[in-house]
C-alpha positions in Angstrom: 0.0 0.0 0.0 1.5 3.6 -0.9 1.9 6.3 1.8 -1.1 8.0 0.0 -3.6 5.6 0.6 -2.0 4.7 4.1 -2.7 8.1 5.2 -6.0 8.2 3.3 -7.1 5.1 5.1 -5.9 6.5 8.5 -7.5 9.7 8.3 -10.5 8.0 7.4 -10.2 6.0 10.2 -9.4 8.1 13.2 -12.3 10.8 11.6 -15.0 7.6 12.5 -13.2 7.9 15.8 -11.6 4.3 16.0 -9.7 3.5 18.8 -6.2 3.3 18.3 -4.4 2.2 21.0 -6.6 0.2 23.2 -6.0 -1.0 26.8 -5.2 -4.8 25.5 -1.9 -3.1 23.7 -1.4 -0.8 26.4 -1.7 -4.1 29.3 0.1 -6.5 27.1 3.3 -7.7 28.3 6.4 -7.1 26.9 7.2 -11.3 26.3 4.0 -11.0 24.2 5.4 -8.9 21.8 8.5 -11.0 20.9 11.9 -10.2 22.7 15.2 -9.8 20.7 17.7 -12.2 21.9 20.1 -10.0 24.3 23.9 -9.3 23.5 25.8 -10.0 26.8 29.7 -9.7 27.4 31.0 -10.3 30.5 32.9 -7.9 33.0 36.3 -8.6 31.3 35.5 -7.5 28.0 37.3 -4.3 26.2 35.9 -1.3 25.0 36.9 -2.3 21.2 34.9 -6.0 22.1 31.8 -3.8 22.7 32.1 -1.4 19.8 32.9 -4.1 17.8 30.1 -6.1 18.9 27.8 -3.1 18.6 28.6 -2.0 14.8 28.5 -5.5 13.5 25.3 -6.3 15.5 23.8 -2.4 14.4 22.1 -2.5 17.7 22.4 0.1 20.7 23.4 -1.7 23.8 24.9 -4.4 25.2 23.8 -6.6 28.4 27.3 -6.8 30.9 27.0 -10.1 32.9 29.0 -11.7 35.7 30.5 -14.8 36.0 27.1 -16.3 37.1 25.4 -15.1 33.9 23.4 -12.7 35.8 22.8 -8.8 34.8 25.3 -6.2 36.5 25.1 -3.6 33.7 24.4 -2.4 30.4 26.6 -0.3 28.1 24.9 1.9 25.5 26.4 4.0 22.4 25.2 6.9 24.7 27.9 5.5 27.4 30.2 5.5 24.8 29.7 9.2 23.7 29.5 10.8 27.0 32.1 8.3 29.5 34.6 7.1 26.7 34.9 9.2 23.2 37.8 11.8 23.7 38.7 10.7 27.3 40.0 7.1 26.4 42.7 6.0 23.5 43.5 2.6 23.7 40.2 0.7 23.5 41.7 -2.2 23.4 43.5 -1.5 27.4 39.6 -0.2 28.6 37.2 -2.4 30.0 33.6 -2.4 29.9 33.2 -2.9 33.6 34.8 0.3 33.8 32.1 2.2 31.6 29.0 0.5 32.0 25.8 1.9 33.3 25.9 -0.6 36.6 22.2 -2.2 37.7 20.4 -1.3 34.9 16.5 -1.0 35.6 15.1 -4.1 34.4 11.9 -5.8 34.5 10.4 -9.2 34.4 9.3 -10.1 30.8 5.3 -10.2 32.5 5.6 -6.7 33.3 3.5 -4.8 31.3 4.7 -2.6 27.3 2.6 0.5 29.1 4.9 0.6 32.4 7.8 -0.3 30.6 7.2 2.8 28.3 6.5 4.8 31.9 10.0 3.1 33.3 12.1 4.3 29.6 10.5 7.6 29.4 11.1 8.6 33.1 14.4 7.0 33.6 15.3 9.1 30.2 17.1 5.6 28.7 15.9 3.6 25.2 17.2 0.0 26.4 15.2 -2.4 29.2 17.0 -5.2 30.1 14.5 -8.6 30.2 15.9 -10.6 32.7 14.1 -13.9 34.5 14.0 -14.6 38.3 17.8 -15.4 38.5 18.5 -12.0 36.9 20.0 -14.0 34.0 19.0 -11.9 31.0 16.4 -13.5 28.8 15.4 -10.5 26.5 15.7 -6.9 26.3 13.1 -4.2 24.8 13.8 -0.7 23.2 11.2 1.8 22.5 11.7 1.0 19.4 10.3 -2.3 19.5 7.5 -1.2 21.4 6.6 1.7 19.3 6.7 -0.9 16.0 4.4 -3.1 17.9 2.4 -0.4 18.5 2.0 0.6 15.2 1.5 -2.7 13.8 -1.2 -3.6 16.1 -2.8 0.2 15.4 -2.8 -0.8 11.2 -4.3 -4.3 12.0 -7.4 -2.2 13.7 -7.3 0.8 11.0 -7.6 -1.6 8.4 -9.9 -4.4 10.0 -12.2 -1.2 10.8 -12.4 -0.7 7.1 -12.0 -4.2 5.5 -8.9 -3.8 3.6 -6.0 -7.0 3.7 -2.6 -5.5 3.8 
């Protein structure tokens, strides 16, 4: 479907006042909606691991685990910018562990994609770590993922209100 009739077809839509994000999206939980496989390095691993890691992967973060396996940080390419770029020169003597955000919010993959949102937006971060009782990392979430799910489920509605198969 072109942009044209996408917009057509919203417009159309939300002018009959259809209900776009209803509270079975809002209360869903964020295992429903089908969790990325997390990256995870452990405490030993360099800077240049990570960015490495990172640009190959094209993906924002990385989960930093123990020895145990179990979450004790997360490094983003916003750590990188504001804790490493201009103030370190050999990535390859830096360690993660060193850089990391350290305990990470996180939540339990049953918690629901409307606190989740509540948790990113107020704790100003893109990245929730999924993690299962042992705080072994199972998952993790970005807005991203949450706002395509969104989206998706908001077209499955538009276009079921006006019978169209996309």
């Amino acid at each position: 479907m072109d942009q044209k009739t996408l917009l057509s077809t919203i417009h159309s839509a939300c002018a009959r006042g259809v209900q776009l994000i209803p509270s079975d999206i809002l209360c869903a939980s964020i295992g429903s909606i089908g969790l990325k496989d997390p990256l995870t390095v452990g405490l030993e691993a360099t800077l240049r691991e990570c960015l490495d890691i990172l640009q190959k992967r094209r993906v924002g973060s990385l989960l930093i685990v123990d020895s145990d396996g179990k979450l004790v940080g997360i490094f983003t390419e916003r750590d990188f910018v504001m804790k490493v770029m201009g103030k370190v020169t050999d990535l390859d003597a830096a360690f993660v562990r060193d850089f990391m955000t350290k305990d990470p919010v996180r939540e339990l993959p049953d918690a629901s994609l409307a606190f989740a949102l509540s948790v990113m937006s107020h704790g100003g971060f893109r990245h929730v770590p999924i993690v299962d009782q042992d705080e072994v990392p199972i998952g993790i979430v970005s807005v991203k993922d949450v706002v395509d799910y969104f989206v998706q489920r908001m077209l499955d509605g538009i276009f079921e209100s006006v019978d169209i198969d996309i």
